[in-house]
ROLUMNU-772938 format. One line per field, with one value per residue (C-alpha): residue number from 1; residue in three letters; chain; x, y, z. Coordinates in Angstrom, 2 decimals, padded with zeros to 5 digits. Example, Ala and Ser with C-alpha at 12.3 -4.5 7.8 and 13.67 -1.06 7.14 Angstrom:
% ROLUMNU-772938
i: [1  2]
aa: [ALA  SER]
ch: [A  A]
c1: [012.30  013.67]
c2: [-004.50  -001.06]
c3: [007.80  007.14]
This chain:
% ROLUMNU-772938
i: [1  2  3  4  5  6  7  8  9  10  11  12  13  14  15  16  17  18  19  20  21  22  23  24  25  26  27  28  29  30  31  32  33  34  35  36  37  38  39  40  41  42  43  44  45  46  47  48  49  50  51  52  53  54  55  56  57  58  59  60  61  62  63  64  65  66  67  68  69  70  71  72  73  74  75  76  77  78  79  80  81  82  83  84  85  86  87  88  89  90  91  92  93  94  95  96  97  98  99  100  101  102  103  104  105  106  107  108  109  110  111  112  113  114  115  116  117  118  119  120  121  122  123  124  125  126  127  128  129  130  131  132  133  134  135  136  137  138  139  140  141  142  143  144  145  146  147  148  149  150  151  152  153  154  155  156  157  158  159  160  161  162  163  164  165  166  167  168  169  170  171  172  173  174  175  176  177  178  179  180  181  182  183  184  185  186  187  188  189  190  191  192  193  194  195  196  197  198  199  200  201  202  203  204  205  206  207  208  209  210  211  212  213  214  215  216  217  218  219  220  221  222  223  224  225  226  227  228  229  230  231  232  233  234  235  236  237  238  239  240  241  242  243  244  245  246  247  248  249  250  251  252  253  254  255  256  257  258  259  260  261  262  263  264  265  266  267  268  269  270  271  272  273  274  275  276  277  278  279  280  281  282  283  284  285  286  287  288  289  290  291  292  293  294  295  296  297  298  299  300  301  302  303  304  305  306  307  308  309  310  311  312  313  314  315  316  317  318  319  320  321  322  323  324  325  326  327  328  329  330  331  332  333  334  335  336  337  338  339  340  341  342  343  344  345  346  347  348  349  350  351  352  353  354  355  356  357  358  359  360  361  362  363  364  365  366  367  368  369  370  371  372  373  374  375  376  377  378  379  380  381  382  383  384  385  386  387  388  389  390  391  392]
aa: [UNK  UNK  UNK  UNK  UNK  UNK  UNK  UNK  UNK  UNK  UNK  UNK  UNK  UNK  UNK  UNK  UNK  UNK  UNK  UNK  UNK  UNK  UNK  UNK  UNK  UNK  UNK  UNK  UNK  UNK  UNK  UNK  UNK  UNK  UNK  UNK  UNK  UNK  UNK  UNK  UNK  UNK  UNK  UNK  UNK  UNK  UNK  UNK  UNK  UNK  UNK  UNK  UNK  UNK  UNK  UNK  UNK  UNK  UNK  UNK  UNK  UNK  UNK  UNK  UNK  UNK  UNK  UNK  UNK  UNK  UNK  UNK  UNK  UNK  UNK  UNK  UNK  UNK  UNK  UNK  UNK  UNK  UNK  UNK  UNK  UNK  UNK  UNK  UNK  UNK  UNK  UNK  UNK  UNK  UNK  UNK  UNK  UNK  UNK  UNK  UNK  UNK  UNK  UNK  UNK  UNK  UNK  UNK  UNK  UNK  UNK  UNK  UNK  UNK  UNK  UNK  UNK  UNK  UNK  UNK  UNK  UNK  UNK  UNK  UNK  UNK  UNK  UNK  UNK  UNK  UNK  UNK  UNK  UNK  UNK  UNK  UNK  UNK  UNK  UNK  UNK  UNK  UNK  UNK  UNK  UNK  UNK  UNK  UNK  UNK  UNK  UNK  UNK  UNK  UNK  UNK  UNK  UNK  UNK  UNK  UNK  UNK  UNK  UNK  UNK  UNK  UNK  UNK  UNK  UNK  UNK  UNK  UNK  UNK  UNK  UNK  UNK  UNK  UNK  UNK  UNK  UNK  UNK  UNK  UNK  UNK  UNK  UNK  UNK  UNK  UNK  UNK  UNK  UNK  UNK  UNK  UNK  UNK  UNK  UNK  UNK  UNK  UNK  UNK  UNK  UNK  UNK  UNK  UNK  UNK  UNK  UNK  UNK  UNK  UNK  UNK  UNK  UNK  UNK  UNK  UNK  UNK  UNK  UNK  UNK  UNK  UNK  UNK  UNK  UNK  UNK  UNK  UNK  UNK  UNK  UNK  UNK  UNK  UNK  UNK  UNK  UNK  UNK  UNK  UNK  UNK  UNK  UNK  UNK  UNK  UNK  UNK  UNK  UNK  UNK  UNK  UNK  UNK  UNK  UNK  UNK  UNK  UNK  UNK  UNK  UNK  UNK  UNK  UNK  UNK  UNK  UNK  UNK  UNK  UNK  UNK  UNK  UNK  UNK  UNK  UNK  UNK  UNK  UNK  UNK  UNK  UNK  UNK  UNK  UNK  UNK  UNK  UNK  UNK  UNK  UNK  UNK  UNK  UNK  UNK  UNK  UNK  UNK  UNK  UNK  UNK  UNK  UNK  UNK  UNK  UNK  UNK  UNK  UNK  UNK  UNK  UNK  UNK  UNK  UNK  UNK  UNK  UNK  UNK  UNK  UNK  UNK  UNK  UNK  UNK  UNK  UNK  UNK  UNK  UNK  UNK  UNK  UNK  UNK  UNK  UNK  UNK  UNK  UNK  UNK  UNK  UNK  UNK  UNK  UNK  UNK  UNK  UNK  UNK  UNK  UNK  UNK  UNK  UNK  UNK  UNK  UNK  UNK  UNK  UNK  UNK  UNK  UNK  UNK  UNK  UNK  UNK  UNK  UNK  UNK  UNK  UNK  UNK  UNK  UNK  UNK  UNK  UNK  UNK  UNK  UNK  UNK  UNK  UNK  UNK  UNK  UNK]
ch: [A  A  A  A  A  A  A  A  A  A  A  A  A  A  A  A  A  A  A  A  A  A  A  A  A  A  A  A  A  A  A  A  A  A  A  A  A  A  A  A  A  A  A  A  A  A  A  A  A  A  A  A  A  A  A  A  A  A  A  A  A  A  A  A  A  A  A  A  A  A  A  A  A  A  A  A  A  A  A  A  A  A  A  A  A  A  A  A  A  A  A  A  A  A  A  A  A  A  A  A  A  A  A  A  A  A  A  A  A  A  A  A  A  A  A  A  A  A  A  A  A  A  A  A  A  A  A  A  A  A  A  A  A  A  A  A  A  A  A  A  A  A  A  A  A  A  A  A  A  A  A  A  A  A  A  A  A  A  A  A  A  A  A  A  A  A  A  A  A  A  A  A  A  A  A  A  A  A  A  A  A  A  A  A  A  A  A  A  A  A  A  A  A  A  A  A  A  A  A  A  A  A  A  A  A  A  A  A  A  A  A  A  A  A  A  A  A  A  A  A  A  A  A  A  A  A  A  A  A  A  A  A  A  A  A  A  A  A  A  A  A  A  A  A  A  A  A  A  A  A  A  A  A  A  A  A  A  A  A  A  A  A  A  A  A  A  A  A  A  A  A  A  A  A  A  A  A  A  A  A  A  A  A  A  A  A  A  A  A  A  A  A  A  A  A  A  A  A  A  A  A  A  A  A  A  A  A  A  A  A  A  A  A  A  A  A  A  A  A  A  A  A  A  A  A  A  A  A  A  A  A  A  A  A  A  A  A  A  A  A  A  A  A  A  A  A  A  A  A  A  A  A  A  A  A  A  A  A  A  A  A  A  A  A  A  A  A  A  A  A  A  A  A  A  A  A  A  A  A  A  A  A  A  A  A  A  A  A  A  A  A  A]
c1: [063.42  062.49  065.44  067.31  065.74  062.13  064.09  065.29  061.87  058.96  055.59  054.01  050.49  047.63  047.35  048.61  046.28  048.35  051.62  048.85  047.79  051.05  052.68  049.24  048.74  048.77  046.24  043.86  044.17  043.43  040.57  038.68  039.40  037.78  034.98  034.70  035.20  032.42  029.77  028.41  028.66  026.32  025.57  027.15  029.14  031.91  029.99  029.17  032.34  033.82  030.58  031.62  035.22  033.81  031.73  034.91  037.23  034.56  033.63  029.91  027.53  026.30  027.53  025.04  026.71  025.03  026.05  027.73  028.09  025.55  022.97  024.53  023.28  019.79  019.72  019.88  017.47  014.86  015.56  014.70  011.45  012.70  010.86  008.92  008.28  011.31  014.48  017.91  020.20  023.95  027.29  027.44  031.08  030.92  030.53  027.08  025.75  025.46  022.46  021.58  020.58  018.19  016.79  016.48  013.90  011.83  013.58  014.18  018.30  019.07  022.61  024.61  028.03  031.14  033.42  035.77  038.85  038.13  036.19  033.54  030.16  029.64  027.81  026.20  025.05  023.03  021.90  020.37  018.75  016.77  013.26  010.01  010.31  013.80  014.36  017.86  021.48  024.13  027.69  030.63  033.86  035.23  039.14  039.42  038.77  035.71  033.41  033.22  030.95  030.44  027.89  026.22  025.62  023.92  021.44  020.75  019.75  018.08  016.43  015.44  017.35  019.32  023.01  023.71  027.65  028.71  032.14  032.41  036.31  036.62  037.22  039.29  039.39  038.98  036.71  037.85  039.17  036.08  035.75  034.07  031.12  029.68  029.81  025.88  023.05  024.51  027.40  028.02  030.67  032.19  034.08  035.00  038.44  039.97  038.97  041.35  039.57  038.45  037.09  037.62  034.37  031.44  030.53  029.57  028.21  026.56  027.70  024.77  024.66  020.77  019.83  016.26  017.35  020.10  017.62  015.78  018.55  019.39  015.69  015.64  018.71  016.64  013.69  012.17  012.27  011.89  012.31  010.46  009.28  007.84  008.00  007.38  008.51  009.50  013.11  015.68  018.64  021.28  023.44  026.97  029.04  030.90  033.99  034.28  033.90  036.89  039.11  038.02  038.69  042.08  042.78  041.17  043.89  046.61  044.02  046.26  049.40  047.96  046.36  049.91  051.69  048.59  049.15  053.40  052.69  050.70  053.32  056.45  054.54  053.66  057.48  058.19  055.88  057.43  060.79  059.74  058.19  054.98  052.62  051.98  050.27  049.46  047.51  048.26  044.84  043.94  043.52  041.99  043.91  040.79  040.87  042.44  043.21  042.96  043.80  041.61  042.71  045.69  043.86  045.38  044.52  046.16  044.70  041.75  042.85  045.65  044.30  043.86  047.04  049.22  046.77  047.37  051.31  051.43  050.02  052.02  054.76  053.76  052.25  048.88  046.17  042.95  040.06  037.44  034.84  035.22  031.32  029.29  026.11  023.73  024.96  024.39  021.78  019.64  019.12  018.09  014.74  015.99  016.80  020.44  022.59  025.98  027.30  025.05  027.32  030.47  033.02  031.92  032.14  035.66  036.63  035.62  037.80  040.74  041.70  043.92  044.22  048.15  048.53  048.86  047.77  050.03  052.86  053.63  057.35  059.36  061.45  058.05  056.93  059.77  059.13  055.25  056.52  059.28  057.02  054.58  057.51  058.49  055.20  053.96  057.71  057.40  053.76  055.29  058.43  055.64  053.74  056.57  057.83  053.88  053.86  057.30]
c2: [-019.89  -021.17  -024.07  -023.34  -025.50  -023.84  -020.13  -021.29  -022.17  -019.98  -021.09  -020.07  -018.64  -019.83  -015.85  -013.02  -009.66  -007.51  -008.14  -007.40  -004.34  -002.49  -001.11  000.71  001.38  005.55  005.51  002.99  005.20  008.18  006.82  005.98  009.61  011.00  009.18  009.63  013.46  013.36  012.14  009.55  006.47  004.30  004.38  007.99  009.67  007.18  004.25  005.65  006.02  002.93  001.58  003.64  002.07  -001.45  -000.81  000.10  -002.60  -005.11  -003.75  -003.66  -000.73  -000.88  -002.02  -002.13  -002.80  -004.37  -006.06  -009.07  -011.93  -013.99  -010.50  -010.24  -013.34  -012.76  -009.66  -010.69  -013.77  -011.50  -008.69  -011.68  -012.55  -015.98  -017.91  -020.57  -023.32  -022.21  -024.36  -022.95  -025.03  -024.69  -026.52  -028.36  -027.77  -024.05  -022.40  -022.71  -019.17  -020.46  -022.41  -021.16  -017.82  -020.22  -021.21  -018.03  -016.93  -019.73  -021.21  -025.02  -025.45  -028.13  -029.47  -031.30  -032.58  -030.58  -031.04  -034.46  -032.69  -029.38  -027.55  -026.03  -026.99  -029.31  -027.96  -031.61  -031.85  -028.74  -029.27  -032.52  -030.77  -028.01  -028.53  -026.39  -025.25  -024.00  -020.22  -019.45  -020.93  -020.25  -021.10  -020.44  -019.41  -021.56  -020.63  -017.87  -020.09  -018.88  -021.60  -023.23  -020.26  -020.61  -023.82  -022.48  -019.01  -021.61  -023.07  -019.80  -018.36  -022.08  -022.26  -018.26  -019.03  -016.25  -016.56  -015.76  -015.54  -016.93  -014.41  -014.07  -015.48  -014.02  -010.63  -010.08  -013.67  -013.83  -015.87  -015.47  -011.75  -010.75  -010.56  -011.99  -010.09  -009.38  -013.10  -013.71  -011.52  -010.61  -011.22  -011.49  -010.87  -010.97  -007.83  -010.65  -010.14  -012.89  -012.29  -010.85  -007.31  -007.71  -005.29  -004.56  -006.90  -008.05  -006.37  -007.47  -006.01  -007.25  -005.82  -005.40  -004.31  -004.01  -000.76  -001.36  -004.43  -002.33  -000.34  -003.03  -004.49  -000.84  -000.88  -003.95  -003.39  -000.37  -002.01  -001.79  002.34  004.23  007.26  009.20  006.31  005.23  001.31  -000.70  -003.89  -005.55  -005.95  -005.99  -003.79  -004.60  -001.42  -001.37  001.10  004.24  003.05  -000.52  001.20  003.88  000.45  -001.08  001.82  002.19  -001.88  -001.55  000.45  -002.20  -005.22  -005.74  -005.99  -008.37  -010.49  -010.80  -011.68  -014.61  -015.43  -015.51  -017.76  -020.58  -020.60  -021.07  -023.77  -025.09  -025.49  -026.57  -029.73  -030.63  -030.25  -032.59  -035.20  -035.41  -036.27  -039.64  -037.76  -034.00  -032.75  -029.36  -026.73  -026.77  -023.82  -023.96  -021.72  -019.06  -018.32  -015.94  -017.45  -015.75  -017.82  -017.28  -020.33  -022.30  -026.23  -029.01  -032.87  -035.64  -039.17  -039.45  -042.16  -039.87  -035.98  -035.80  -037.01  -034.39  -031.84  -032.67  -033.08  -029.80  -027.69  -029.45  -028.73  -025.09  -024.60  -022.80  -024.89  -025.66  -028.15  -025.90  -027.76  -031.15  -032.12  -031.25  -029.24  -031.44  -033.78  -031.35  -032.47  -028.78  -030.36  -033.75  -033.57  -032.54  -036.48  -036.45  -039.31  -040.49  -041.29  -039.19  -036.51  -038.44  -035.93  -033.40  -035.77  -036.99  -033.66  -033.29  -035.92  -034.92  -031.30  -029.46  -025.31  -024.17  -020.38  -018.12  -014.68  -011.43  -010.87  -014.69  -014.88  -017.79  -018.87  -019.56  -021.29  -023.37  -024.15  -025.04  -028.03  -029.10  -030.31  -031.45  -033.60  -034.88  -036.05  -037.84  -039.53  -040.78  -042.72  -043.60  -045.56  -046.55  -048.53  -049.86  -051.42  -052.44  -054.29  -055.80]
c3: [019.46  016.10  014.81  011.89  009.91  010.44  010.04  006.94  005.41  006.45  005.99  002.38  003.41  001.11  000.37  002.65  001.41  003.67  001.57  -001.36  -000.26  001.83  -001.46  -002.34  001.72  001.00  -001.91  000.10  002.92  001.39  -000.71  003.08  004.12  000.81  001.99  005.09  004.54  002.18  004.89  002.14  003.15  000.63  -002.87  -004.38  -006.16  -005.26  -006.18  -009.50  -010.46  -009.88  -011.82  -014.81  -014.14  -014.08  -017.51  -019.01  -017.58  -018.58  -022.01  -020.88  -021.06  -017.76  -014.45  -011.20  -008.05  -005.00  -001.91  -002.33  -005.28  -004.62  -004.45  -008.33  -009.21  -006.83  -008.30  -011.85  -011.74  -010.22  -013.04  -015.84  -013.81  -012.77  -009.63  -008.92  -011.31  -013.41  -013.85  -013.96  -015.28  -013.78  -012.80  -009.43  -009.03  -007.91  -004.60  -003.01  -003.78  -007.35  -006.41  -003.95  -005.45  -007.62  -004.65  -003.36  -006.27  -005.95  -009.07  -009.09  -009.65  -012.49  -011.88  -015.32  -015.09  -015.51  -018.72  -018.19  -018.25  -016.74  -013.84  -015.69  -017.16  -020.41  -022.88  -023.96  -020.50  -020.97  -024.18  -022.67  -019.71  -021.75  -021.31  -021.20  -017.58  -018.35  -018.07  -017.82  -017.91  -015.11  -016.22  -014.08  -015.24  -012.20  -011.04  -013.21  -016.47  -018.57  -019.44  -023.36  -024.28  -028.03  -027.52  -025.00  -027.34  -029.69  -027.11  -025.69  -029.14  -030.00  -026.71  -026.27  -022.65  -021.06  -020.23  -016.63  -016.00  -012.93  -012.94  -009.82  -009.56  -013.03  -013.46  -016.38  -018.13  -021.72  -024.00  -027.38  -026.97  -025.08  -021.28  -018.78  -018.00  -021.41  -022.71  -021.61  -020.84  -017.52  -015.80  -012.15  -010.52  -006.19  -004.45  -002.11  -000.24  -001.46  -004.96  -007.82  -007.04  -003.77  -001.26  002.38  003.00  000.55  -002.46  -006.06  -009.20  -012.34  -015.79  -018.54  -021.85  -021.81  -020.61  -019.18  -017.31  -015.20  -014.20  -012.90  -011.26  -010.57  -008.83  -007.53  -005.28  -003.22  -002.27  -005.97  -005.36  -008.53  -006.53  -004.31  -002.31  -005.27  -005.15  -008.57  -007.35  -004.27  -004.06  -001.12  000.32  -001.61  -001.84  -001.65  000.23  -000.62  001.40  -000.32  -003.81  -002.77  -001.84  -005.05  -007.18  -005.97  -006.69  -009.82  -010.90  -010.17  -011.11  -014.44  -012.95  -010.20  -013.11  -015.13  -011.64  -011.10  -014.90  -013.98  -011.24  -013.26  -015.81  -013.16  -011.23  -014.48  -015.15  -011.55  -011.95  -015.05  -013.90  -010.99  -013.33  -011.06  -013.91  -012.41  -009.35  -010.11  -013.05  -013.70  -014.21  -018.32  -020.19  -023.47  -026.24  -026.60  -023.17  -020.81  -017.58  -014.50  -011.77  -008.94  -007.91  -009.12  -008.29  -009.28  -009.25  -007.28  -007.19  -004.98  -002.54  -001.19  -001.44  002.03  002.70  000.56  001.77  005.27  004.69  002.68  005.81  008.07  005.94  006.36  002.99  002.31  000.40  000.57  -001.10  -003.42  -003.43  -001.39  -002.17  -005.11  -004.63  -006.10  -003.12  -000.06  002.09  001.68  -002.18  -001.31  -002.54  -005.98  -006.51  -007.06  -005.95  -005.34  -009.01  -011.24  -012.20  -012.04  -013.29  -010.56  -008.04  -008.50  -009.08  -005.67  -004.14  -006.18  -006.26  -004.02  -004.60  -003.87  -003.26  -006.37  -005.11  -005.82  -003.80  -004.19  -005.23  -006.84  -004.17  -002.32  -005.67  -005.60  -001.61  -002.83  -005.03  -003.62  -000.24  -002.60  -004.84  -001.57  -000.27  -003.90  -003.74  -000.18  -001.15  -004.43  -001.84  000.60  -002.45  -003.81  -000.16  -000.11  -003.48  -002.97]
């Protein structure tokens, strides 16, 4: 039998989807039987629809859905004829599909230094980078938090470089009253679970205002088919299903709601960590005045020497965190040859060391909030006794 004191505080789960998704459990149910009447299972009607819906959400022309993220930004590389001997240049401070999907078209990844108080690439560092084997630009709007597009619209038009969005945790962020997704030449965005509109597995989709590049994406997706077993390219199988698009259809239509609850949830931790006077040990997530934040990810920054230690004392506290990204991609050992070493993109790397994500996902309420700082107050006072009793 649990004590009192564990009945009276429950473990706050880093994000609990089935809270997320009971109140829309009849819609989401009868979306799969619409489908599963229908006999189509991939590609379809259903999948064209929610691509019109995606279009619209995002403001873009064209949406092209495929399996997964990382096929969006695959897919999209290959559509702009990018491969071997090319450079992309991109953040290292991302998930690994980022580069990877450079990698994956031959394409030599080119990593510069995130912004020094931020998560998300520095313009500078790509305007130093640009050289005559570069051939496209990957920011990503890390978090939720769209990258500082305006100087990067400036090298891409100087440059003749493409803008590949990274929006894969960023469906619905704002750059100066425009979304995520029509901000570059593509964007690229994750059906992900976990993500603000995420599916009941993988799915992704790339948004496109250019009309004869989404049909190359469009072609690339099946095989490079132009119909009738008519193959103009060689691409891969990249289609997504009719089931995930039902599911995402139906969250699409609460995405908003979700979004202002993530946005609600920022701004009452926000307050929480004030009220607690923690600014000696946590640094709240920045977000600059022309953007809309989305919180993907609520991370904030505690000093390096003792992350572990509030991460391991918040989960055995009972509350949900986790580290995204604890090392830097142009420090994983599959990138080695690229040259990189420890200390040359230094804002990356101690990002790395320093952030801790607490849970910010729908369904979250304040009282749980509340529970979320008030272990994490406790554990930044007990090392701020333990160092004083040290340098006494």
């Amino acid at each position: 039998m649990d004590s009192p004191e564990t009945a009276a505080t429950p473990p706050v789960p880093f994000i609990d989807l089935s809270a997320q998704h009971k109140p829309i459990a009849d819609e989401l149910l009868e979306a799969v039987t619409r489908v599963l009447d229908s006999g189509q299972f991939v590609l379809g009607e259903e999948v064209a629809t929610l691509e019109t819906e995606i279009a619209s959400f995002c403001d873009s022309r064209h949406a092209v859905s495929c399996a997964s993220g990382t096929d969006a930004l695959v897919l999209s590389l290959m559509a702009l004829g990018i491969g071997p001997g090319d450079e992309v240049i991109t953040s290292p401070f991302t998930f690994f599909a980022t580069a990877g999907a450079i990698h994956r078209v031959g394409a030599t990844p080119v990593f510069v230094d995130i912004e020094s108080d931020g998560f998300n690439i520095c313009p500078e560092a790509v305007a130093n980078a640009i050289n005559e084997k570069t051939r496209a630009i990957i920011p990503v709007h890390l978090f939720g938090h769209t990258a500082n597009m305006e100087p990067l619209w400036r090298l891409a038009v100087q440059n003749d470089l493409p803008l590949i969005e990274d929006a894969c945790q960023a469906i619905g962020a704002e750059y100066q009253g425009r979304k995520a997704g029509v901000l570059g030449r593509v964007g690229c965005f994750s059906f992900f679970p976990t993500k603000n509109l995420g599916g009941a597995g993988d799915g992704g989709v790339v948004t496109v205002d250019d009309s004869d590049l989404a049909a190359r994406i469009a072609q690339l997706r099946v095989h490079g088919d132009v119909g009738g077993y008519q193959h103009v390219s060689v691409g891969f199988n990249s289609r997504l299903d009719a089931l995930q698009a039902a599911i995402l259809r139906v969250k699409l239509t609460q995405l908003e709601t979700w979004t202002e609850q993530r946005i609600a949830s920022a701004g009452h931790y926000d307050q929480l960590l004030d009220d607690a006077d923690l600014d000696d040990w946590v640094t709240r997530p920045r977000t600059a005045d022309s953007c809309r934040h989305v919180y993907n990810q609520y991370t904030v920054r505690v000093p390096a020497s003792q992350r572990d230690f509030i991460l391991g004392s918040l989960r055995e506290d009972g509350i949900g965190c986790a580290v995204y990204y604890p090392t830097p991609l142009h420090l994983q050992p599959c990138f080695e040859s690229l040259g990189y070493s420890s200390g040359s993109l230094p804002y990356a790397e101690r990002a790395a060391t320093e952030v801790i994500s607490l849970p910010i996902a729908p369904g979250l309420d304040a009282v749980a909030r509340q529970r979320v700082v008030e272990r994490l107050d406790a554990v930044c006072q007990a090392l701020g006794a333990g160092a004083r009793r040290r340098a006494a």
